[in-house]
C-alpha positions in Angstrom: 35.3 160.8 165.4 31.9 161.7 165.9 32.8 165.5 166.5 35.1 165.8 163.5 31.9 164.2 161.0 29.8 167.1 162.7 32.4 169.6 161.7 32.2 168.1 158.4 28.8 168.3 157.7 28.6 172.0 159.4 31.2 173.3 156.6 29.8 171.0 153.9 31.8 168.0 152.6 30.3 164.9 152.0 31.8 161.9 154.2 29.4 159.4 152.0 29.1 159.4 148.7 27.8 157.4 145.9 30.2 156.4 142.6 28.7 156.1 139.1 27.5 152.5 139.6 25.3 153.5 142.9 28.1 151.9 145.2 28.5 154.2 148.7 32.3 155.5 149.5 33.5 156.4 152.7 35.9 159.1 152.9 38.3 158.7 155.5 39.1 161.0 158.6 42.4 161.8 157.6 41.3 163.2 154.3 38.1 165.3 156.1 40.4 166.6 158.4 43.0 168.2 155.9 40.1 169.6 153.7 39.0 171.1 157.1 42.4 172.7 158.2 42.7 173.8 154.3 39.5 175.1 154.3 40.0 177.2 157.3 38.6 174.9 160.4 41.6 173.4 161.8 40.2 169.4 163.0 43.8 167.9 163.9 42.6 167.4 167.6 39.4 167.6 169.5 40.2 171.3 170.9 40.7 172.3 167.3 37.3 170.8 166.2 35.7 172.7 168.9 37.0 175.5 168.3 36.3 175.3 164.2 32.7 174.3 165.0 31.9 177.3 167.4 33.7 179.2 164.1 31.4 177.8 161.8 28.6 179.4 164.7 29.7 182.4 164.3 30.1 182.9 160.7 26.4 181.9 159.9 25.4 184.6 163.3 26.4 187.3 161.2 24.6 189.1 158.5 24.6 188.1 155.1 26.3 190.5 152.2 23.9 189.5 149.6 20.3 187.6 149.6 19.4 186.0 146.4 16.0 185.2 145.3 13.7 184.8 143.0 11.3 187.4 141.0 7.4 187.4 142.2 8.6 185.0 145.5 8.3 185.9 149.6 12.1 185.5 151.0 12.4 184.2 154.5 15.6 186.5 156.3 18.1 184.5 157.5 18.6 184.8 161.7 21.1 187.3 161.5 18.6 189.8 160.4 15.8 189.2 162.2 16.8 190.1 165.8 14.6 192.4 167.4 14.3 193.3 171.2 11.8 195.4 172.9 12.4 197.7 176.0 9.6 198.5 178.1 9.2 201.4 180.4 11.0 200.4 183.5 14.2 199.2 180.8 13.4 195.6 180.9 14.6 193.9 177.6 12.3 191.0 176.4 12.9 189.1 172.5 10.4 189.6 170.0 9.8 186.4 168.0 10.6 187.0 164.3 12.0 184.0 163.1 9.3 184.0 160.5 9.5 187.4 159.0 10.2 187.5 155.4 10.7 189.8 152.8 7.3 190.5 150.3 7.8 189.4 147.0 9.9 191.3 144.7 8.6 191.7 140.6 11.9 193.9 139.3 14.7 191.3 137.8 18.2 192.7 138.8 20.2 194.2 141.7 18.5 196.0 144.6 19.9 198.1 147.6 18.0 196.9 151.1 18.3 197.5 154.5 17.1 195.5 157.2 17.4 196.3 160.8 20.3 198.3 160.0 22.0 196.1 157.9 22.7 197.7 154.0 22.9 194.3 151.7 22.1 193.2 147.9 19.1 191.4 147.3 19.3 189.6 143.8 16.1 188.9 142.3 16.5 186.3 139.7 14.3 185.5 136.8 12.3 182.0 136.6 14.3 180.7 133.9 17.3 182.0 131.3 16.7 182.8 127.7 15.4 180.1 125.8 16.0 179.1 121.9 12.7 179.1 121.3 12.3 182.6 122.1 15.0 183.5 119.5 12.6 182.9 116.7 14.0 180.8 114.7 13.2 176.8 115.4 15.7 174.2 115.9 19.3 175.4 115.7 22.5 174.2 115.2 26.4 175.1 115.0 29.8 173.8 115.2 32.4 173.6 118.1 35.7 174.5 117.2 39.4 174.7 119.0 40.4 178.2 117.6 43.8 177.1 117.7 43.4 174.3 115.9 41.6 176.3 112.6 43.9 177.7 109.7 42.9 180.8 107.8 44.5 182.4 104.3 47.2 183.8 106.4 49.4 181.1 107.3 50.3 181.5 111.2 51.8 179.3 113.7 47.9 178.6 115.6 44.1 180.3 114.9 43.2 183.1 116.5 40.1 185.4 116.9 40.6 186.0 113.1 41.0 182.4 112.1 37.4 182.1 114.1 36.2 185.4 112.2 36.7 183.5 109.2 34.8 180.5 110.6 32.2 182.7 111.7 31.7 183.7 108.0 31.8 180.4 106.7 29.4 178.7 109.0 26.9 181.4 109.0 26.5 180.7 105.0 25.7 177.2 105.7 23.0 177.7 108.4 24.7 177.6 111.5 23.3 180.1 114.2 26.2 179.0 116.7 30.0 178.7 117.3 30.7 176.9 120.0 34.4 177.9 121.0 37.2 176.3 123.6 37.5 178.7 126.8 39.8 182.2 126.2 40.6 183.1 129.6 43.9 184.3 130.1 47.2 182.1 130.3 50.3 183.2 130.8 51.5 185.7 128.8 54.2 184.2 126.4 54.7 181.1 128.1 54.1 178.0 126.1 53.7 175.1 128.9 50.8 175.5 130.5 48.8 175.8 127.7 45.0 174.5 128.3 42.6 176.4 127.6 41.1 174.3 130.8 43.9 175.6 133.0 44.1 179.3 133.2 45.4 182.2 135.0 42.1 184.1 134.9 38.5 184.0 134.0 37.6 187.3 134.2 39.9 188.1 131.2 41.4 186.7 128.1 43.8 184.8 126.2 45.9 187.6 124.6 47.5 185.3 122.4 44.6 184.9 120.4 43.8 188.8 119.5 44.2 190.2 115.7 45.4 193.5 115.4 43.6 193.3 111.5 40.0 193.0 112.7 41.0 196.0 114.5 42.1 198.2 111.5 45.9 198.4 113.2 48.8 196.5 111.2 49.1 193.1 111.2 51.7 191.1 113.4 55.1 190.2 111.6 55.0 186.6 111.3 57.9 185.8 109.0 59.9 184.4 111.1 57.5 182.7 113.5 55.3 180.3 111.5 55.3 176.5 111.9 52.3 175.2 109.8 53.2 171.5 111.0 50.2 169.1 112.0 50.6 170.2 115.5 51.2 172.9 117.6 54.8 173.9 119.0 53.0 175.7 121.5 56.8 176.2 123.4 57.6 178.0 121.1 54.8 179.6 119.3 53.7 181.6 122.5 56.7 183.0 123.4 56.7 184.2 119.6 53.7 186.0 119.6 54.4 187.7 122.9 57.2 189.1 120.9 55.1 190.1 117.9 53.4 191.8 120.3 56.0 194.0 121.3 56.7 194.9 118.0 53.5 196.3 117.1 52.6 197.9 120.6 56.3 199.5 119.5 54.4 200.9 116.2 51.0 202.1 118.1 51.2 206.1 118.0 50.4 208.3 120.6 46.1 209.0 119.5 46.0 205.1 119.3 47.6 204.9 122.9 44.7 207.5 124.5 42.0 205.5 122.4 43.1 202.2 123.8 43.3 204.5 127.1 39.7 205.4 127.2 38.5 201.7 126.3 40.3 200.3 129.1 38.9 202.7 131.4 35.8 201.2 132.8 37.1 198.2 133.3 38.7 199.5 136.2 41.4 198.4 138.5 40.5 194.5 138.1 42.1 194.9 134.1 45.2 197.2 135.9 45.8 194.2 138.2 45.7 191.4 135.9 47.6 193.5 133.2 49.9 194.3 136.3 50.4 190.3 137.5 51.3 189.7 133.6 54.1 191.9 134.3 55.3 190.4 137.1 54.9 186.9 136.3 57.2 187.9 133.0 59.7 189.4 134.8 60.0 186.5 136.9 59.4 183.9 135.0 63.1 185.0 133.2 64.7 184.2 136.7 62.9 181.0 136.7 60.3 181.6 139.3 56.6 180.6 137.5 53.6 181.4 139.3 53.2 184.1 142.2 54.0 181.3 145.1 57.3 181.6 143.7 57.8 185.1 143.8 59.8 186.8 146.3 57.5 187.2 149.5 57.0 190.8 149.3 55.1 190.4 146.0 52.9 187.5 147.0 50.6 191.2 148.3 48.9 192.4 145.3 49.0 195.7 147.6 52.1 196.0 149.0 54.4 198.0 148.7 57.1 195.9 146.4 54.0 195.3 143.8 53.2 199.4 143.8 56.7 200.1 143.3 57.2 197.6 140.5 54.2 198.9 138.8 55.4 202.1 139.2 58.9 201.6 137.8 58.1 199.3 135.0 54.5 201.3 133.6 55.6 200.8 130.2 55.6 197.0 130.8 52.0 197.4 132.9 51.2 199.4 129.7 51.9 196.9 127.1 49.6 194.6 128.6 46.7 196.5 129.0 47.0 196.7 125.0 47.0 193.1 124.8 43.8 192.7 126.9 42.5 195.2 124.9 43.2 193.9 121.7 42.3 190.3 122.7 38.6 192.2 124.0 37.8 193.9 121.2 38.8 191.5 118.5 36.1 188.9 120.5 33.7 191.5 120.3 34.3 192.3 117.0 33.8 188.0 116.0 30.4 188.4 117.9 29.2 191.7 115.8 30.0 189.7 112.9 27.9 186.5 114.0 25.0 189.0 114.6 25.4 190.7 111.7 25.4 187.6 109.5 22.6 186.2 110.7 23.3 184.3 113.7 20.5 183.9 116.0 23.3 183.2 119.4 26.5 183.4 117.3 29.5 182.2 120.1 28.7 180.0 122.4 31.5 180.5 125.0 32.8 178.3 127.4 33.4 178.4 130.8 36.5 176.3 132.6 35.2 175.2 135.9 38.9 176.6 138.0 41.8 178.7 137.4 45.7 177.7 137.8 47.1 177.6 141.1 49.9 179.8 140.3 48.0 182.3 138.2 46.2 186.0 138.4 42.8 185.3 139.8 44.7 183.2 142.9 47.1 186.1 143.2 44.5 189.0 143.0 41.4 186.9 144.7 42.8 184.6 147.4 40.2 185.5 149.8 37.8 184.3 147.8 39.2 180.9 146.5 40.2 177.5 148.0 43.4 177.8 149.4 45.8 174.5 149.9 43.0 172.4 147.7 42.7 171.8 144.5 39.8 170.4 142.4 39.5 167.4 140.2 36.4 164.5 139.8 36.4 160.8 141.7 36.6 158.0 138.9 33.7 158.3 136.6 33.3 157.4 132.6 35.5 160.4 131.3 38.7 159.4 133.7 38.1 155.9 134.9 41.1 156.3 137.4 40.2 159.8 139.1 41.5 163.4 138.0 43.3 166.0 139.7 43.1 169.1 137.8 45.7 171.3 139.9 42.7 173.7 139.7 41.6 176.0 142.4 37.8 177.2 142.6 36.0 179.5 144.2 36.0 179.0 148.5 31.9 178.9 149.8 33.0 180.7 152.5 34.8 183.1 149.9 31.6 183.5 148.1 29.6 184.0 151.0 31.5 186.7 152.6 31.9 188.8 149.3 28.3 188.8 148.4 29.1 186.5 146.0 30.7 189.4 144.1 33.5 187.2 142.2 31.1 184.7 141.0 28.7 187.6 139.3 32.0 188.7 137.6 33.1 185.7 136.2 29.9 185.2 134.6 29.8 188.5 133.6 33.0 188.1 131.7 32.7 184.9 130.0 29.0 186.7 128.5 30.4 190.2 127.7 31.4 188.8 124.0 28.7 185.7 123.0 25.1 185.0 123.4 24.8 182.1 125.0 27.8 179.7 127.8 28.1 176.8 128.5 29.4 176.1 132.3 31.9 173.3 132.5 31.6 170.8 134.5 28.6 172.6 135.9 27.8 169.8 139.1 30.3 172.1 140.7 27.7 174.8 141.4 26.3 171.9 143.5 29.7 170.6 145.1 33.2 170.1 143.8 35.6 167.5 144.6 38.3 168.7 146.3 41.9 167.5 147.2 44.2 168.3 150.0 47.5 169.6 147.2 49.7 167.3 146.0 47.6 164.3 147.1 46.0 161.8 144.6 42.1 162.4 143.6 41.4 159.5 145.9 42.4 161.7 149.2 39.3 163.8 148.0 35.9 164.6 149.0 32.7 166.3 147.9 32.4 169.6 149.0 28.6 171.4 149.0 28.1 174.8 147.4 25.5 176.9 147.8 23.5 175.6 144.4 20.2 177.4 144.5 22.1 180.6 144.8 24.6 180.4 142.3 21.9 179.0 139.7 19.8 181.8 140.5 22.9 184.2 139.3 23.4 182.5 136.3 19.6 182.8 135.4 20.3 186.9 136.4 23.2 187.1 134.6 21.8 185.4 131.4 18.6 187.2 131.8 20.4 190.8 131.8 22.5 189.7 128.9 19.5 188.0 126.7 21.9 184.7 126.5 21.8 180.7 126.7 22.5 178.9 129.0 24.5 175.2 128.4 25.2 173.5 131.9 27.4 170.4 130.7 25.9 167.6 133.0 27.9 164.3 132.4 29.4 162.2 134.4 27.9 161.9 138.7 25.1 163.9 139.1 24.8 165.2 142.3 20.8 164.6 143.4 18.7 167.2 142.4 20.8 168.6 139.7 18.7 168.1 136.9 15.4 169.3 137.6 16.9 171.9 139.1 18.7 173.2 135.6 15.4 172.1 134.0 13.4 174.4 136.3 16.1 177.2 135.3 15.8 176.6 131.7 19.5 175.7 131.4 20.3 173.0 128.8 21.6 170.2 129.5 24.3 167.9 126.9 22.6 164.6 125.5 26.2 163.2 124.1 25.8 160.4 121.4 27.7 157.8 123.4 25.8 158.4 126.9 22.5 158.1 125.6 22.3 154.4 126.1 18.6 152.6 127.2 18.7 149.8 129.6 19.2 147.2 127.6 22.2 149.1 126.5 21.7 149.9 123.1 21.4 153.6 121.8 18.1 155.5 122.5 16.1 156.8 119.3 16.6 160.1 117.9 12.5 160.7 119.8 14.0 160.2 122.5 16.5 162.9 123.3 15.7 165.5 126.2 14.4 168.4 123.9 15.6 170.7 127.0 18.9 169.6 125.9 21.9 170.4 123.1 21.9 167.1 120.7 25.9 166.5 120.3 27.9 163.8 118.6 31.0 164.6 121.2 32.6 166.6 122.8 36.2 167.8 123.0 37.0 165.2 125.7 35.5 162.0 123.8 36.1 160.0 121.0 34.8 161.5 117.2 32.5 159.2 116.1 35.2 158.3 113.3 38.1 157.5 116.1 35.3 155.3 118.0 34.4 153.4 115.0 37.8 152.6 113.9 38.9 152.0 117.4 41.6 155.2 117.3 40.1 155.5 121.1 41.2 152.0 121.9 44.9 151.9 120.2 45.1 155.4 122.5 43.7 153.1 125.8 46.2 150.8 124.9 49.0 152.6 124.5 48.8 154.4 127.8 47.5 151.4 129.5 44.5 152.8 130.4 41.7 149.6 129.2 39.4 148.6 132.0 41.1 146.6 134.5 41.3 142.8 133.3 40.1 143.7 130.1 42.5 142.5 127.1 43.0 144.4 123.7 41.0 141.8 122.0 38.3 141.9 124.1 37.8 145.3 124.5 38.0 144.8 120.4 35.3 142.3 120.6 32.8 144.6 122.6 33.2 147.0 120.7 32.3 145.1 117.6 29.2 144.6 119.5 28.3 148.3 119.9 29.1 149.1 116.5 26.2 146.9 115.6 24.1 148.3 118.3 25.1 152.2 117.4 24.7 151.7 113.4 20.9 149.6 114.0 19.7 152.4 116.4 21.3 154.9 113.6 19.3 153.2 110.3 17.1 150.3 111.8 19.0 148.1 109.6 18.3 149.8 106.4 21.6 149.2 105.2 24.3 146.7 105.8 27.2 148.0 108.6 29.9 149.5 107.3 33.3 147.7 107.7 35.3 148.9 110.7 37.8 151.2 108.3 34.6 152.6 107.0 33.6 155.7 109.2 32.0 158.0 106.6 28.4 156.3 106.7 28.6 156.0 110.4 29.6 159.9 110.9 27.0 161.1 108.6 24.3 159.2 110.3 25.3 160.6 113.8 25.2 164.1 112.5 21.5 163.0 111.6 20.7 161.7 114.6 21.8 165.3 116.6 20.0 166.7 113.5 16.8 165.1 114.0 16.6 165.1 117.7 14.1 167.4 119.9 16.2 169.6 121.3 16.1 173.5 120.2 20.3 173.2 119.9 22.5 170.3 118.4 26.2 171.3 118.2 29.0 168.8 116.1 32.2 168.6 116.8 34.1 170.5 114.0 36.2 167.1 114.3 33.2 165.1 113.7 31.9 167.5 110.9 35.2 166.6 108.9 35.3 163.3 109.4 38.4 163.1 112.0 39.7 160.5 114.2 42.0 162.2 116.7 40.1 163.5 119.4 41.5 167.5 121.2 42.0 166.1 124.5 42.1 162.8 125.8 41.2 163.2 129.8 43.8 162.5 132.4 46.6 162.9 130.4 49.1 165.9 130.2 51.9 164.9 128.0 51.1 161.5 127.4 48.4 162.6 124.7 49.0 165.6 122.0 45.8 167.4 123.5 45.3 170.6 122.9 47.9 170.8 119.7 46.1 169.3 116.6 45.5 171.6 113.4 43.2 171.3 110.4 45.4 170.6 107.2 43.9 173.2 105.3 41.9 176.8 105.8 37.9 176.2 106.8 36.8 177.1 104.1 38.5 174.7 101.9 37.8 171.8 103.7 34.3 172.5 103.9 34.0 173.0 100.1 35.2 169.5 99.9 32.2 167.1 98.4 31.8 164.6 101.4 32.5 167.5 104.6 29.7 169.5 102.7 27.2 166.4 102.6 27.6 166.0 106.2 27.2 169.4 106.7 23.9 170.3 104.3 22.8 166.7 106.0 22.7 168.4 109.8 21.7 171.7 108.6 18.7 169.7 106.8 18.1 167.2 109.8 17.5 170.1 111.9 15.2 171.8 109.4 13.1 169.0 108.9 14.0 166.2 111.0 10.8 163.3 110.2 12.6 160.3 109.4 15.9 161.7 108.9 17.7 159.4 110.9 17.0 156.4 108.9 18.8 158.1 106.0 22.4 156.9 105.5 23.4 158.1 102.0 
């Protein structure tokens, strides 16, 4: 259907693709045809494409709500804004030809009011390139990432929170770390203990309550008696729903001073915090009759407007109350974790993280529909990470959305996951290039690419970051669209050199000179093997429990390849200059990895707390829900004792001295 691929290309999905091994894929007409109709441009029959394409007309005829460029550059104006018409005497009208006027260059970083023929819009002027570690002064960095939930503290509680990573903040610092990276802390559901990835939340633009601490606040601490469960992993079903309660209790116990305080801290973040504090409430109260997410709701309150959602706010305000303390407690105990990284020494201190969509069911759908997909969600073809295709049940932000706001949501969410850390990483960061989207409830296979407007959003991240003196980590593995990378390179974003991707072409492991120094050095990441689990094959007993080894491949013989890359990882590791360890024999291997990050080029190398101790369970194993304990693991002890232990602090002093001086350091091994 010749007309539908036109319609196609006109709103931006890809009908030909390429996979990870350079093979094309067609995407069929019955899947571009529902992504159309989802998307807004109905395609069932040739009057419906018509129609959708003389839509698509008209939409880019009309003036834009933001212009985004960059600093010291002339900006062509779109169409829209360069109609002009002159009328002579005797009132004929003839077109002036101004398809070639442009706006003079800009030199003023930030936000600017314009008008243009009439027309008020934004024009963004973007920097060259974001922050860069070498402009914080202090060479070649390093830190840790770590799964707040996961770390213990002296207080013994049910999961970490911000004051579980205070204490890691501490710790870290007095080793030489300048960075924390930390899992995502938007906002879940309040109190409810299923949907619990930090990779699936109801919000970006606010946070986790769960994880505030009243004590780094000066207010009393929660009453955990009766709520702690130190087991090995998290009973997240019924730890949440716990704290939620211990939250009542001590909102209960705030006076009336503390109450205005929290008042007049709230206050400028205006009627976005109300809403989200206000959908909380809502999704509580109806989550007790069973109904989760706001597509379950009774109609009336599916308008964040209307009048059943005004009147509930205004007869439950206590409730609407209770969870503006929670945001507010959750806020200022980040903030509070940041000032401490500064204080100590820390040249970025957190290095937040950035989930690439938010739950279907959840606030920013509710409060933003306008702006995000609606009837598609988000996931990735088969690729390295999930061999068989993912589905994410994810919505993201709609182009047309973005386009029609001024890109307004986008600038806010960026905003957001910067206000408390000084320096993000962007997950699964192709999708500010094109996301694969899915018709709902259809497998990742009835997908196909769908084109963002890439230039512009990179240009607000480089804004953002400029105006908030931060890195920028744009995690790049898996199918890179074309152009991505020297387009992040241009931008001084960093990209993720991962241990087990670096491979050369003969398919060993590249040296440590050969790293990408615009990079962050890693040994993993939260979604891959630690370099313990892949040496001892936990990864493979994992694959072969869930029946997820290549197709054809046997146990044995994915045992016997992997024999072979032991050989090729440890050579590349020590050129030899010991004999390999035994397959039950991580330690050597691990602290010759944490070299290898140590001693590469790039200004950043972040470990895996996981690989920092030596562990063989990975957080999150991808494409799995409840087939895999992700998301649930603890340390067995506080941070700080497990780092005081002999071997944890060897491999520790050895990455902090890697990255201090890193000639040779990869060859060492003991």
């Amino acid at each position: 259907m010749q007309q539908l691929h036109a319609l196609a290309d006109a709103i931006g999905l890809v009908r030909i693709w390429w996979n990870v091994d350079g093979a094309p894929q067609i995407v069929s007409d019955a899947s571009l045809a529902a992504i159309a109709a989802a998307l807004g441009y109905p395609a069932a029959t040739e009057i419906e494409i018509a129609a959708s394409l003389a839509q698509v007309s008209s939409a880019r005829a009309q003036p834009p709500a933001m212009i985004v460029t960059d600093i010291g550059q002339p900006t062509p104006l779109p169409a829209a804004l360069t109609q002009a018409r002159i009328t002579a005497a005797d009132g004929t009208v003839r077109e002036l030809d101004v398809s070639n006027w442009v706006l003079p260059p800009v030199d003023e970083v930030g936000y600017h009011a314009l008008t243009v023929n009439g027309h008020a819009f934004t024009l963004a002027v973007a920097p060259r390139q974001c922050p860069s570690v070498e402009a914080l002064g202090k060479g070649r960095i390093w830190g840790p990432a770590v799964q707040i939930p996961a770390l213990r503290g002296a207080a013994p509680k049910s999961f970490g929170t911000f004051a579980e990573l205070a204490e890691a903040v501490d710790t870290f610092a007095a080793r030489g770390a300048d960075a924390v990276a930390i899992n995502p802390v938007h906002a879940l559901f309040a109190g409810y203990g299923h949907d619990f990835s930090p990779y699936s939340p109801s919000s970006r633009l606010y946070l986790n309550a769960a994880m505030g601490d009243p004590v780094l606040l000066g207010l009393p601490p929660l009453d955990e008696a009766e709520a702690v469960d130190e087991a090995a992993l998290i009973d997240w079903e019924t730890a949440l729903p716990c704290r939620l309660a211990q939250m009542r209790g001590l909102f209960a116990r705030v006076d009336a001073a503390t109450r205005e305080r929290i008042a007049r801290s709230n206050a400028p973040h205006g009627e976005g915090l109300v809403r989200q504090a206000l959908y909380d409430a809502l999704d509580v109260h109806f989550r007790a009759q069973g109904l989760h997410g706001w597509q379950a709701w009774p109609a009336p309150f599916h308008d964040p407007e209307g009048d059943a959602v005004t009147a509930f706010a205004r007869n439950n305000a206590e409730e609407v109350e209770f969870h503006l303390f929670t945001q507010w407690l959750a806020r200022e105990s980040l903030a509070c974790v940041q000032e401490r990284a500064r204080a100590s020494g820390m040249a970025v201190g957190l290095l937040a993280d950035l989930a690439v969509g938010v739950h279907t069911g959840g606030a920013d759908a509710w409060a933003m529909r306008g702006a995000l997909l609606q009837g598609l969600t988000i996931g990735a073809p088969p690729d390295p990470l999930g061999p068989h295709g993912q589905n994410w049940n994810l919505t993201g932000f709609s182009p047309r959305g973005l386009a029609r706001s001024g890109y307004a949501p986008w600038i806010a969410t960026i905003r957001a996951a910067l206000a408390s850390s000084g320096a993000l990483r962007i997950d699964h960061a192709f999708g500010l290039a094109r996301l694969w989207v899915v018709p709902e409830g259809q497998p990742s296979s009835a997908g196909a690419y769908l084109t963002y407007p890439f230039d512009d959003l990179i240009r607000l991240v480089a804004l953002e970051a400029h105006l908030a003196g931060a890195l920028i980590v744009a995690e790049d593995l898996g199918t890179m669209p074309g152009g991505f990378g020297p387009a992040i390179t241009r931008r001084g974003m960093l990209g993720m050199r991962v241990l087990w991707f670096e491979r050369a072409e003969d398919d060993g492991f590249i040296g440590t000179q050969d790293y990408d120094a615009q990079a962050v050095a890693m040994t993993g990441t939260h979604d891959t093997a630690t370099v313990a689990g892949w040496w001892t094959g936990r990864d493979l007993d994992w694959a072969e429990k869930l029946g997820r080894l290549p197709e054809g491949t046997s146990r044995a013989q994915a045992e016997e390849r992997r024999d072979w890359d032991r050989g090729l990882l440890w050579a590349s590791l020590t050129h030899d200059a010991a004999p390999r360890p035994a397959p039950n024999d991580p330690a050597p291997v691990v602290k010759a990895a944490l070299r290898r990050i140590g001693a590469a080029p790039c200004g950043l190398a972040i470990a895996p707390l996981e690989d920092l101790l030596a562990q063989r369970e990975q957080p999150n194993l991808p494409g799995t829900i409840t087939e895999h304990p992700n998301w649930r693991h603890r340390l067995d002890a506080p941070l700080s004792t497990l780092l005081a232990e002999p071997d944890t602090a060897a491999r520790v002093q050895a990455l902090d001295e890697a990255r201090k001086n890193p000639v040779r350091q990869d060859v060492q091994i003991r």
